[in-house]
C-alpha positions as CSV (number, residue, x, y, z in Angstrom):
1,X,111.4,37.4,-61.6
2,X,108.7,40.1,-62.7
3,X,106.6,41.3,-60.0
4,X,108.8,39.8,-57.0
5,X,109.5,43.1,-56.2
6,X,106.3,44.2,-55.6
7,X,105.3,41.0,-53.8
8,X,108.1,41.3,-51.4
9,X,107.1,44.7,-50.7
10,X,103.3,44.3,-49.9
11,X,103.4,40.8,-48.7
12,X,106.5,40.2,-47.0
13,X,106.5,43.7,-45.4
14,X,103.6,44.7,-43.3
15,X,102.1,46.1,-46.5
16,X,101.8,49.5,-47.7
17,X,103.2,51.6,-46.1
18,X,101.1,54.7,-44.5
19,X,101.9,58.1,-45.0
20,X,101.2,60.4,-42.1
21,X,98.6,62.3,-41.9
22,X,98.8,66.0,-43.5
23,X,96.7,69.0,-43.5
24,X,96.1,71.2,-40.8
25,X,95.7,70.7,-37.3
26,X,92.2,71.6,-36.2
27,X,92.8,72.6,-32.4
28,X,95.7,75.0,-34.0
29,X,92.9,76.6,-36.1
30,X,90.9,76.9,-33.5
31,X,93.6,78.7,-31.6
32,X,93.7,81.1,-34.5
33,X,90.0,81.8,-34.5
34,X,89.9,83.0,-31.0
35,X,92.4,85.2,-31.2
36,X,91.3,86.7,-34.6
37,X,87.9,87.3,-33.2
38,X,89.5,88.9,-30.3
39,X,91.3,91.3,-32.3
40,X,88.1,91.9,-34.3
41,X,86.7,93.0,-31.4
42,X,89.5,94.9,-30.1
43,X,89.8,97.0,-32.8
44,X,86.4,97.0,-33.8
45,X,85.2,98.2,-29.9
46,X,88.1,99.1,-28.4
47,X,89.9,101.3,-31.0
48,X,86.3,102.1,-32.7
49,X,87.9,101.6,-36.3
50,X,85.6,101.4,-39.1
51,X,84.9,98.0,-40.6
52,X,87.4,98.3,-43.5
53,X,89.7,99.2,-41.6
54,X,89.1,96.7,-39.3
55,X,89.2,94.1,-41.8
56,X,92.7,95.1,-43.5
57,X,94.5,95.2,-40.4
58,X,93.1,91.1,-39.5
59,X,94.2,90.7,-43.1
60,X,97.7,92.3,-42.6
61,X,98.2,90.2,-39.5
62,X,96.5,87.2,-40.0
63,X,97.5,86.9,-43.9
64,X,93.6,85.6,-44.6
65,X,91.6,87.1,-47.4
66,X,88.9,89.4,-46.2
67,X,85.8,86.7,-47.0
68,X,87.4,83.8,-45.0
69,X,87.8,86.9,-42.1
70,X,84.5,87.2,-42.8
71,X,83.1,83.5,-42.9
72,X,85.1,83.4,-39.6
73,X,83.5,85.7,-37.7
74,X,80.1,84.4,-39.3
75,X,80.9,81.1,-37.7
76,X,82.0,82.3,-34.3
77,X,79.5,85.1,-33.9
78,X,78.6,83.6,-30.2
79,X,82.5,84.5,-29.3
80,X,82.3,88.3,-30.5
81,X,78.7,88.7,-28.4
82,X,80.5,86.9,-25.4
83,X,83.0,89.3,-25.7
84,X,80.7,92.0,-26.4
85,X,78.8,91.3,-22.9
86,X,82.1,90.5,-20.8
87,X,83.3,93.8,-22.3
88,X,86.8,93.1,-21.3
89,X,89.3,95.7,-20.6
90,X,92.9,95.8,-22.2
91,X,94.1,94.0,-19.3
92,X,92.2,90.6,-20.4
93,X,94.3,90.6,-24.1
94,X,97.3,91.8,-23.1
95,X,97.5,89.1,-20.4
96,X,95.9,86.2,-22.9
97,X,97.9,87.1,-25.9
98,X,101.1,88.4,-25.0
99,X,103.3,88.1,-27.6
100,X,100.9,90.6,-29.6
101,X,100.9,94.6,-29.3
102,X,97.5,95.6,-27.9
């Protein structure tokens, strides 16, 4: 009969079926901002590059456009003044992010 597919589907099955849930993963992105902040700063303070410069290498590596860098390290100024205070040494980034070339 018309329909009976449908009505088998959502009412003799457990309904519609869900799809998962998509997009991105928030403690990932948050992963991501710590560690472009700390580049920021490490080639901000450490190598003393200029500010474009600074920005197109976090855009090389990071494949961002420069005003979401920028809205970033807007949002998580109170990480770059931490870091600005701690003033950590080479040491502290190689050992935190290893898998990158400091």
């Amino acid at each position: 009969m018309r329909g009976q597919k449908i009505f088998n589907e959502i009412i003799k099955d457990s309904g519609i079926t869900r799809t998962p849930r998509r997009g991105r993963n928030n403690s990932l992105i948050d992963k991501r901002n710590e560690c472009l902040i700390a580049r920021y700063y490490y080639y901000a303070s450490v190598r003393n590059k200029c500010y474009e410069d600074t920005l197109r290498q976090i855009v090389s590596e990071f494949f961002l456009s420069p005003v979401t860098i920028a809205n970033i390290v807007q949002e998580h100024a109170d990480q770059l003044h931490y870091l600005k205070q701690k003033g950590p040494v080479l040491y502290y980034f190689q050992n935190r992010w290893p898998h990158l070339k400091w």
